[in-house]
MARNU-847062 format. One record per residue: residue number from 1; x, y negated, z negated of N, C-alpha, C in turn. Coordinates in nm, 3 decimals, always signed. Layout:
REM MARNU-847062
<atom num="NUM" n_u="X" n_v="Y" n_w="Z" ca_u="X" ca_v="Y" ca_w="Z" c_u="X" c_v="Y" c_w="Z"/>
...
REM end
This chain:
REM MARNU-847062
<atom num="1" n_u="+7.659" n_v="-1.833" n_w="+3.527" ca_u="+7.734" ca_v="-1.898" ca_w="+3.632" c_u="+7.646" c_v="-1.909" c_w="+3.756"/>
<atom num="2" n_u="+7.644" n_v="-2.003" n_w="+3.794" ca_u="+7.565" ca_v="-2.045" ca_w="+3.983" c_u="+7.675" c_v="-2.000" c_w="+4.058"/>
<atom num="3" n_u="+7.611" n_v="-1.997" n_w="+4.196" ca_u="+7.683" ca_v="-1.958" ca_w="+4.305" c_u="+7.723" c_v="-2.069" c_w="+4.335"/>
<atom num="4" n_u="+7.717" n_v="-2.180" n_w="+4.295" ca_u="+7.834" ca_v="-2.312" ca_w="+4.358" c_u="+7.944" c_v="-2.299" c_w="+4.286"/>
<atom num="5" n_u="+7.945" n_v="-2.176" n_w="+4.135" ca_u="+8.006" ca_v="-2.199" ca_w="+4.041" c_u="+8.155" c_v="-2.119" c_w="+4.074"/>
<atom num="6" n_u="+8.104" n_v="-1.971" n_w="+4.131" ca_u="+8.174" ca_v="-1.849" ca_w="+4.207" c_u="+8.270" c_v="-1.950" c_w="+4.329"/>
<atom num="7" n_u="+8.167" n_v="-2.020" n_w="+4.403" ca_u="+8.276" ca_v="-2.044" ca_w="+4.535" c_u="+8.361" c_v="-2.179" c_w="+4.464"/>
<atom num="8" n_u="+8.316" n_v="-2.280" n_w="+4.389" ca_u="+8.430" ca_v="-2.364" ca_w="+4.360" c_u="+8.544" c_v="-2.272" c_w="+4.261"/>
<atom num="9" n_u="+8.524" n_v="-2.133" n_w="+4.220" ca_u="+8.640" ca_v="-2.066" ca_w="+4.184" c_u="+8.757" c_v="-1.990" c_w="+4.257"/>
<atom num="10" n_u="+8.627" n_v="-1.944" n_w="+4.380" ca_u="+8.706" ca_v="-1.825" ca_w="+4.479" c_u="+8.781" c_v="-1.964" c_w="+4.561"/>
<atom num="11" n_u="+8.750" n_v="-2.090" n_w="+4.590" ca_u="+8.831" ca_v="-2.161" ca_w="+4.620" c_u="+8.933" c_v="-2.207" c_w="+4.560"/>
<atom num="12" n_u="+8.935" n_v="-2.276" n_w="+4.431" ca_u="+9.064" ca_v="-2.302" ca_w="+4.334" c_u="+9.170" c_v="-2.194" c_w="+4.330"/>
<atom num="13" n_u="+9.097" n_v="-2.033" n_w="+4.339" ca_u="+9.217" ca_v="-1.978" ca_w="+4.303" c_u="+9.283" c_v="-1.942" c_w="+4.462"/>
<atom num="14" n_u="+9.204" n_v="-1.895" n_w="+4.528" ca_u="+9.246" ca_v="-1.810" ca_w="+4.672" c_u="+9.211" c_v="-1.883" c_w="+4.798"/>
<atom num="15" n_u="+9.174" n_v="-2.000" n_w="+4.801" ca_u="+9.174" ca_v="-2.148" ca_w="+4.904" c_u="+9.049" c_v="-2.093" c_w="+4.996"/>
<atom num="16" n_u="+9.036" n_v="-2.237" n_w="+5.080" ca_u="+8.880" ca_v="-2.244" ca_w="+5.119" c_u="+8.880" c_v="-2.079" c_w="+5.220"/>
<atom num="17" n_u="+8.941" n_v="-2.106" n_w="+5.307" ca_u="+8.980" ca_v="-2.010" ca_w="+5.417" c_u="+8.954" c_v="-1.864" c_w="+5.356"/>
<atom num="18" n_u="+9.065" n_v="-1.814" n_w="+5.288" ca_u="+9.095" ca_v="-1.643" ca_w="+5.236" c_u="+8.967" c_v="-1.639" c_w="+5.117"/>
<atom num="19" n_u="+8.885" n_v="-1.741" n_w="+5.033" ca_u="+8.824" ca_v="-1.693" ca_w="+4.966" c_u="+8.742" c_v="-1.623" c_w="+5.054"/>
<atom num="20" n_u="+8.673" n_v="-1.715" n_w="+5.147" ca_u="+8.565" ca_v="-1.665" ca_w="+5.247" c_u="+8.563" c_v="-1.484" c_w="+5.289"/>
<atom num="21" n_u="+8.734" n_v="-1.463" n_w="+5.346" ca_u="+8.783" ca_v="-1.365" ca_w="+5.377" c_u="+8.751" c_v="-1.220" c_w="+5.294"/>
<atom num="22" n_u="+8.781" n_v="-1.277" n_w="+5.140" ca_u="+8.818" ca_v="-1.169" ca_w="+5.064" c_u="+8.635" c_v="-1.151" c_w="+5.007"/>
<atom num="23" n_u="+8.579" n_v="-1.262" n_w="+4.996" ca_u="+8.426" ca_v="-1.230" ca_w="+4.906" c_u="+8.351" c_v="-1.138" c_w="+5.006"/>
<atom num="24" n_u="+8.409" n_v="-1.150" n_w="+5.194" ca_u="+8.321" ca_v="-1.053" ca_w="+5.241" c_u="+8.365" c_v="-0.917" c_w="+5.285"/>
<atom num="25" n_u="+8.503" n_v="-0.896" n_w="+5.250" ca_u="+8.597" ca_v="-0.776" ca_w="+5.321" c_u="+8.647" c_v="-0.675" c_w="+5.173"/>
<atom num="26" n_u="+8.740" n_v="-0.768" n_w="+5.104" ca_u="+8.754" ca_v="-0.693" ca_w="+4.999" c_u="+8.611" c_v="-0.562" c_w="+4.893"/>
<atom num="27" n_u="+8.604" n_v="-0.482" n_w="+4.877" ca_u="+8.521" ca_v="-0.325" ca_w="+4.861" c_u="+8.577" c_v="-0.383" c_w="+4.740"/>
<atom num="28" n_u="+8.465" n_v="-0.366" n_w="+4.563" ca_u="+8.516" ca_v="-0.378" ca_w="+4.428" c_u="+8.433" c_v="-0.341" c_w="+4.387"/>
<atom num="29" n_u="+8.508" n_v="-0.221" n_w="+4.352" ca_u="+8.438" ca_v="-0.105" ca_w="+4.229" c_u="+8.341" c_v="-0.146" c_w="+4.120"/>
<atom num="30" n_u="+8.398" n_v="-0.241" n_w="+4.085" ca_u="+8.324" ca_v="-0.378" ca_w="+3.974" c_u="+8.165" c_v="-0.366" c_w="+3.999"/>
<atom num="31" n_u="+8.125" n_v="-0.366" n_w="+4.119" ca_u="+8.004" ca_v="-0.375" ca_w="+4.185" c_u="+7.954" c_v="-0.287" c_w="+4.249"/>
<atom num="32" n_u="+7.957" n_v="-0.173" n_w="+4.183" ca_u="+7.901" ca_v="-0.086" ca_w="+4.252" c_u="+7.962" c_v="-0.022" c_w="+4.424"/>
<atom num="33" n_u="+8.075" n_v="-0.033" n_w="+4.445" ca_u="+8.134" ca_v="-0.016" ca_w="+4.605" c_u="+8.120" c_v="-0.107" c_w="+4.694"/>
<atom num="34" n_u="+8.078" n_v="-0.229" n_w="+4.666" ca_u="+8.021" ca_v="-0.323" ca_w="+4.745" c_u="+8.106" c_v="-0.434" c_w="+4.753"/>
<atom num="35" n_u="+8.103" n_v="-0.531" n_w="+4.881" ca_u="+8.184" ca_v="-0.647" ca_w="+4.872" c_u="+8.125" c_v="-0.702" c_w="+4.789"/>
<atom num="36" n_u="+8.131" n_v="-0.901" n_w="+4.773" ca_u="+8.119" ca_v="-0.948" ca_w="+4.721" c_u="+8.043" c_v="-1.062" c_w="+4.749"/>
<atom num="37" n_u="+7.985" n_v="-1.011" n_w="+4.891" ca_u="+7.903" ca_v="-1.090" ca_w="+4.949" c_u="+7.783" c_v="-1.021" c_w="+4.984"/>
<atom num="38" n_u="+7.829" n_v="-0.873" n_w="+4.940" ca_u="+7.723" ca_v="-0.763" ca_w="+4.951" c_u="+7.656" c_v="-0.773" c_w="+4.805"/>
<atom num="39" n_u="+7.711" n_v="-0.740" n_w="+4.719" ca_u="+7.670" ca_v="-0.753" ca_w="+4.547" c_u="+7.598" c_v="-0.946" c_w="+4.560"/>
<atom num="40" n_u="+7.635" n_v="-1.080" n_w="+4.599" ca_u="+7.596" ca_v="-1.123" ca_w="+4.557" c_u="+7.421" c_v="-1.130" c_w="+4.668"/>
<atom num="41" n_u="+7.414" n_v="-1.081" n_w="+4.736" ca_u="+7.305" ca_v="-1.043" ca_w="+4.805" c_u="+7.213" c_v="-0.991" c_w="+4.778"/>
<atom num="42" n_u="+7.262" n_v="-0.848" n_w="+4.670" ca_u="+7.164" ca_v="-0.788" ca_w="+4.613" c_u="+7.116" c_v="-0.852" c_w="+4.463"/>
<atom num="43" n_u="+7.150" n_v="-0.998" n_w="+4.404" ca_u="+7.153" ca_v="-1.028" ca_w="+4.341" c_u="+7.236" c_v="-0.980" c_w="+4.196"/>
<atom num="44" n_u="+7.311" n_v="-0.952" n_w="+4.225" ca_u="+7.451" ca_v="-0.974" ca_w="+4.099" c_u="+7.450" c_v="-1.047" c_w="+4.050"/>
<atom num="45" n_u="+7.485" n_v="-1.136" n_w="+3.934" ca_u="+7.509" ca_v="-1.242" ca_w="+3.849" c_u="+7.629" c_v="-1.267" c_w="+3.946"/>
<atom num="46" n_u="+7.649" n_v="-1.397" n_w="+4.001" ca_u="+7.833" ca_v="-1.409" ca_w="+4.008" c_u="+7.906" c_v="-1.414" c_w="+3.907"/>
<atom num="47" n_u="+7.883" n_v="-1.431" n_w="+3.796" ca_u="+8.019" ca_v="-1.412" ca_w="+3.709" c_u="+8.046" c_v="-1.294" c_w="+3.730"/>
<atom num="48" n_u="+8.006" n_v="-1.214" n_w="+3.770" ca_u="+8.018" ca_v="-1.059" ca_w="+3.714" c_u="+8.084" c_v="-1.001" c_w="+3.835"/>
<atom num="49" n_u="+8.048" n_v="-1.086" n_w="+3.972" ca_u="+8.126" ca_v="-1.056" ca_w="+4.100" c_u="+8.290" c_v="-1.112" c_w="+4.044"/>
<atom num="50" n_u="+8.258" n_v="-1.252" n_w="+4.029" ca_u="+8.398" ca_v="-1.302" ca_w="+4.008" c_u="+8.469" c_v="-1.192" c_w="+3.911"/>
<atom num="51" n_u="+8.424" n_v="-1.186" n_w="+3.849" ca_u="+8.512" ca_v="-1.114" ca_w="+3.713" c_u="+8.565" c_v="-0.970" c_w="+3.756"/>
<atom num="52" n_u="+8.481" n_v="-0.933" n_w="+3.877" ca_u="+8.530" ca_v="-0.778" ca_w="+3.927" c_u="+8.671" c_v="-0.788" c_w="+4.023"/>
<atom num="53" n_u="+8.610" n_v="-0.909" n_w="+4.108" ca_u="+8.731" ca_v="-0.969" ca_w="+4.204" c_u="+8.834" c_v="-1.030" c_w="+4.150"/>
<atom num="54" n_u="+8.820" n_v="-1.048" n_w="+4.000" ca_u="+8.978" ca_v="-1.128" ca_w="+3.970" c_u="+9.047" c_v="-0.974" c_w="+3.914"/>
<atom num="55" n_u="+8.959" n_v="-0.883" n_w="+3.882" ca_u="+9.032" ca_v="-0.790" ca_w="+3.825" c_u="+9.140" c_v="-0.680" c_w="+3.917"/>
<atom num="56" n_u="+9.056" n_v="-0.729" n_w="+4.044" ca_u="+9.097" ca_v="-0.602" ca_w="+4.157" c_u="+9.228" c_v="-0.691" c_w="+4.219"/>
<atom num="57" n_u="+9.198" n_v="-0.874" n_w="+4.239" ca_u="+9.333" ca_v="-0.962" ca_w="+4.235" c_u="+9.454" c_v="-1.001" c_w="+4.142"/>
<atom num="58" n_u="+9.402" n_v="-0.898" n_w="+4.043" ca_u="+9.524" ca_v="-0.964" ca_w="+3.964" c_u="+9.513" c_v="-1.089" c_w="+3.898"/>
<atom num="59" n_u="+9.392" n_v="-1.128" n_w="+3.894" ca_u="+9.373" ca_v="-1.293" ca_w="+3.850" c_u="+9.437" c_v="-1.276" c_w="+3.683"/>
<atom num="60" n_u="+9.535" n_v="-1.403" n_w="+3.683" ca_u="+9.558" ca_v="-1.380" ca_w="+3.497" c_u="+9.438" c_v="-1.456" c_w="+3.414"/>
<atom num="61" n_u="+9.416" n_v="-1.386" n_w="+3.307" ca_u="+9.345" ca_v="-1.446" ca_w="+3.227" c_u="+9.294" c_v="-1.582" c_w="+3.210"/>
<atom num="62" n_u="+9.454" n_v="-1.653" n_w="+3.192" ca_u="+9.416" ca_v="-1.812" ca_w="+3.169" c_u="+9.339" c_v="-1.857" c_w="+3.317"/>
<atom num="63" n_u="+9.358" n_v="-1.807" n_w="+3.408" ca_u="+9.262" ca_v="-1.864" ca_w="+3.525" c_u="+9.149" c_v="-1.816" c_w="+3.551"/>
<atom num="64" n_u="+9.085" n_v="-1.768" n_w="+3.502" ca_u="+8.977" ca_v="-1.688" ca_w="+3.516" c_u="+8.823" c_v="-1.754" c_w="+3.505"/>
<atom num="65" n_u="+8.864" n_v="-1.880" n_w="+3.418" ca_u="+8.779" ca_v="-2.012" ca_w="+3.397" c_u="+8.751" c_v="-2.099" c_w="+3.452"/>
<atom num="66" n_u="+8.850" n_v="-2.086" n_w="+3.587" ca_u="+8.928" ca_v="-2.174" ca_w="+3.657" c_u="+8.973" c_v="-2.346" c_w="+3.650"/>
<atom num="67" n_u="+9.064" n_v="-2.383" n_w="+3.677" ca_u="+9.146" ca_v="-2.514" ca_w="+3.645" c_u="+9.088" c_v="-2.640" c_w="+3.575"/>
<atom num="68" n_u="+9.192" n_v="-2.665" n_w="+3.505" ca_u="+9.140" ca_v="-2.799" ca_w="+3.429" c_u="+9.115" c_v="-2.866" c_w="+3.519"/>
<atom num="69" n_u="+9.006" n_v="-2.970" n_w="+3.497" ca_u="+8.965" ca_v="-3.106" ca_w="+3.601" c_u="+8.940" c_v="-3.221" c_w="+3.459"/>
<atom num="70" n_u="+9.081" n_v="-3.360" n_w="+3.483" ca_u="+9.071" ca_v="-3.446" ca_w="+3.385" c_u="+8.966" c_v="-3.514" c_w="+3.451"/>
<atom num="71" n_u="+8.887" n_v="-3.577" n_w="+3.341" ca_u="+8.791" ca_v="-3.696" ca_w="+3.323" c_u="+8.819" c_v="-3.806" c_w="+3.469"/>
<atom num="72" n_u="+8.732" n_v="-3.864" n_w="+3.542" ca_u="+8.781" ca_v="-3.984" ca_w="+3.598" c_u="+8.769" c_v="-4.088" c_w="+3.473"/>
<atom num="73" n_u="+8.888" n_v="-4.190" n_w="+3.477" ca_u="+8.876" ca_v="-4.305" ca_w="+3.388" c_u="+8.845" c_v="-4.421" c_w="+3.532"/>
<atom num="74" n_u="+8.685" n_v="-4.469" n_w="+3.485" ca_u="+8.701" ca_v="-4.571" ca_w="+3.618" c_u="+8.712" c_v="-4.726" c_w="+3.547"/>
REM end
């Protein structure tokens, strides 16, 4: 996963605003005690941030991939 990949998720699920909020405030065990702006600093994979932060949010499963996006038909 890229880091454009993490923020177009932490946005779909938790909006532009609170993702910002939570990737630098929220502490997840996932990562060693570290936010999530701290872990992706020290170079973390982001999937592995995301995947700590959906666990500590409650993210359900089926979103975890985050949202279908249909095809444009132009």
């Amino acid at each position: 996963m890229r880091l454009s990949d993490y923020w177009r998720l932490m946005d779909d699920e938790f909006g532009a605003g609170y993702s910002r909020v939570l990737s630098s405030t929220l502490v997840l065990s996932g990562v060693g005690g570290r936010t999530a702006d701290q872990a992706l600093a020290a170079g973390v994979e982001p999937r592995r941030v995301w995947l700590a932060l959906c666990d500590v949010q409650d993210v359900p499963a089926e979103r975890r991939l985050g949202r279908d996006i249909k095809p444009r038909r132009d």
